[in-house]
Backbone as CSV, one residue per row, in Angstrom:
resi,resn,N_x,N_y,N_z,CA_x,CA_y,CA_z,C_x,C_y,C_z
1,UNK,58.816,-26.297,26.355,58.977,-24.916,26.736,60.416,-24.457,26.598
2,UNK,61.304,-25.197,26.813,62.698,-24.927,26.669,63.252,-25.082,25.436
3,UNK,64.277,-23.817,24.768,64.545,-23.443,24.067,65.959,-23.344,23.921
4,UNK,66.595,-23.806,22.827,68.003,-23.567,23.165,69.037,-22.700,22.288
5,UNK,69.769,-21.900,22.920,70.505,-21.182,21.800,72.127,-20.932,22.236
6,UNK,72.510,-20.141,21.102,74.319,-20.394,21.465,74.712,-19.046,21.824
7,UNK,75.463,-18.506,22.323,75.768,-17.043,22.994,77.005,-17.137,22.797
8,UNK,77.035,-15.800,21.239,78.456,-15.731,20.888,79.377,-14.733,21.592
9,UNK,79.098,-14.340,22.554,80.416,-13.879,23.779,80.495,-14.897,24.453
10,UNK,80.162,-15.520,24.720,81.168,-16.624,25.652,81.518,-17.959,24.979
11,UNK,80.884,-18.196,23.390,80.618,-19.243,22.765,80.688,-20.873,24.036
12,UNK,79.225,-20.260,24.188,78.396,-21.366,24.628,76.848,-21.220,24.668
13,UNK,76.333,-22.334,24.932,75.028,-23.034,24.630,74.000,-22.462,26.298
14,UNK,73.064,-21.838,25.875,71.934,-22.011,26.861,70.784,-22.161,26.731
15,UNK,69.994,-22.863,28.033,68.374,-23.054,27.533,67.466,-22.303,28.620
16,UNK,66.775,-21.928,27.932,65.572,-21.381,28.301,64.941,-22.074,29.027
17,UNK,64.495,-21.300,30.505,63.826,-22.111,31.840,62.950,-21.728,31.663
18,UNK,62.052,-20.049,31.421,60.939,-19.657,31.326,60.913,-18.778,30.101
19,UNK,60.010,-17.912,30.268,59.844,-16.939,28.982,60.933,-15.856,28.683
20,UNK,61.859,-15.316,30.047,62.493,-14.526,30.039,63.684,-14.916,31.015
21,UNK,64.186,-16.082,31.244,65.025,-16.481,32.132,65.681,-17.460,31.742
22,UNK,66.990,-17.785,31.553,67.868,-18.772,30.876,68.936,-19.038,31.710
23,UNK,69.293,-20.360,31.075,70.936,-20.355,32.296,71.377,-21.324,31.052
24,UNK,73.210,-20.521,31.012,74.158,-21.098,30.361,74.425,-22.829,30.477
25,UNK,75.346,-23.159,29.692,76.245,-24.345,30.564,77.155,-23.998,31.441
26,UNK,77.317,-22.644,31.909,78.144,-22.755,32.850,77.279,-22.398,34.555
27,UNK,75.887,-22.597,34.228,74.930,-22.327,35.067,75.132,-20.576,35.601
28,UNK,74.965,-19.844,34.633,75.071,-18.688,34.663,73.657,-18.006,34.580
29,UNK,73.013,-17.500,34.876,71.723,-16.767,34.188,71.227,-15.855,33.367
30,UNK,70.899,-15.627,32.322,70.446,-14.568,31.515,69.685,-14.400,31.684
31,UNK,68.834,-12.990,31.546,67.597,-12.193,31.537,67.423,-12.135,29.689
32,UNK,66.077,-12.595,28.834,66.312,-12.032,27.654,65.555,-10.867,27.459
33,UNK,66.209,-9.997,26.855,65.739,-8.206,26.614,65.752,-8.630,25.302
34,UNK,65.552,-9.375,24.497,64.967,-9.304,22.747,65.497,-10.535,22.392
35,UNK,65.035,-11.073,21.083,65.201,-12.463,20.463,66.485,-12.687,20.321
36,UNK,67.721,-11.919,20.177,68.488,-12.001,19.893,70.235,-11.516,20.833
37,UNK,69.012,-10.591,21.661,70.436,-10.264,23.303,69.574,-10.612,24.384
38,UNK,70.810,-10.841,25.054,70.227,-11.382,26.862,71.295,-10.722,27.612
39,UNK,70.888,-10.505,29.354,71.687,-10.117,30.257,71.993,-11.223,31.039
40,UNK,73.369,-11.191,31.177,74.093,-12.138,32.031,73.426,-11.569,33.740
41,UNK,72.973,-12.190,34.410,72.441,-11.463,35.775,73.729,-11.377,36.809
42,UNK,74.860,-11.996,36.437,75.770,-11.866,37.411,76.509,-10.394,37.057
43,UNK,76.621,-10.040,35.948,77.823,-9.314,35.532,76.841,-7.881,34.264
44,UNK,75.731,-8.246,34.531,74.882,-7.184,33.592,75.772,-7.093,32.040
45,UNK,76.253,-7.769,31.605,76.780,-7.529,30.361,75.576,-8.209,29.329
46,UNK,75.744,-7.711,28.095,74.963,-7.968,27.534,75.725,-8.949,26.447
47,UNK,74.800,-9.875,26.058,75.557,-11.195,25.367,74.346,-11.341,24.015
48,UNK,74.931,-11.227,23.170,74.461,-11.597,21.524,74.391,-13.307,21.404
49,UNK,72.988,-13.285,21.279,72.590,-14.871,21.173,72.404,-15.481,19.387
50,UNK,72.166,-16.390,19.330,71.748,-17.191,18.119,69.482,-16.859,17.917
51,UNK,69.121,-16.762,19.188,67.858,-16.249,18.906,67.205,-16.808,20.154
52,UNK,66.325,-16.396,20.866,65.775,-16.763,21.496,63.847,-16.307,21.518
53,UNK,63.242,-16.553,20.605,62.290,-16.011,20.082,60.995,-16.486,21.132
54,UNK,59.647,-15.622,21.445,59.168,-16.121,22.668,57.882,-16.585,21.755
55,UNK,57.599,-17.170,20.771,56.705,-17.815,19.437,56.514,-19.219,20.409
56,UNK,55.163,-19.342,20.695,54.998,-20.477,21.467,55.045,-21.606,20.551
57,UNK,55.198,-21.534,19.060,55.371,-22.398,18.382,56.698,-22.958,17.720
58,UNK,57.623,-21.988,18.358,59.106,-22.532,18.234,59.827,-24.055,18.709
């Protein structure tokens, strides 16, 4: 189920906990709003990912 991708504003790596919920390596959390941006939940900024696609066959 977990998915992993790289988030080029902070250049770092996060994985996917559920379908729409992620946490950095810096144990940060994202919300994903599309395959490709997520919301940081601490700071609502929006962060440009490597992909986070919800294809149960990824």
């Amino acid at each position: 189920m977990s998915k992993n991708f790289f988030d080029f504003d902070d250049d770092d790596f996060g994985m996917s906990i559920s379908d729409n919920m992620a946490v950095d390596s810096e144990g940060n959390f994202m919300m994903r709003m599309s395959d490709n941006m997520a919301m940081d939940m601490d700071t609502g900024d929006i962060h440009f990912i490597s992909g986070w696609s919800d294809d149960e066959d990824d």
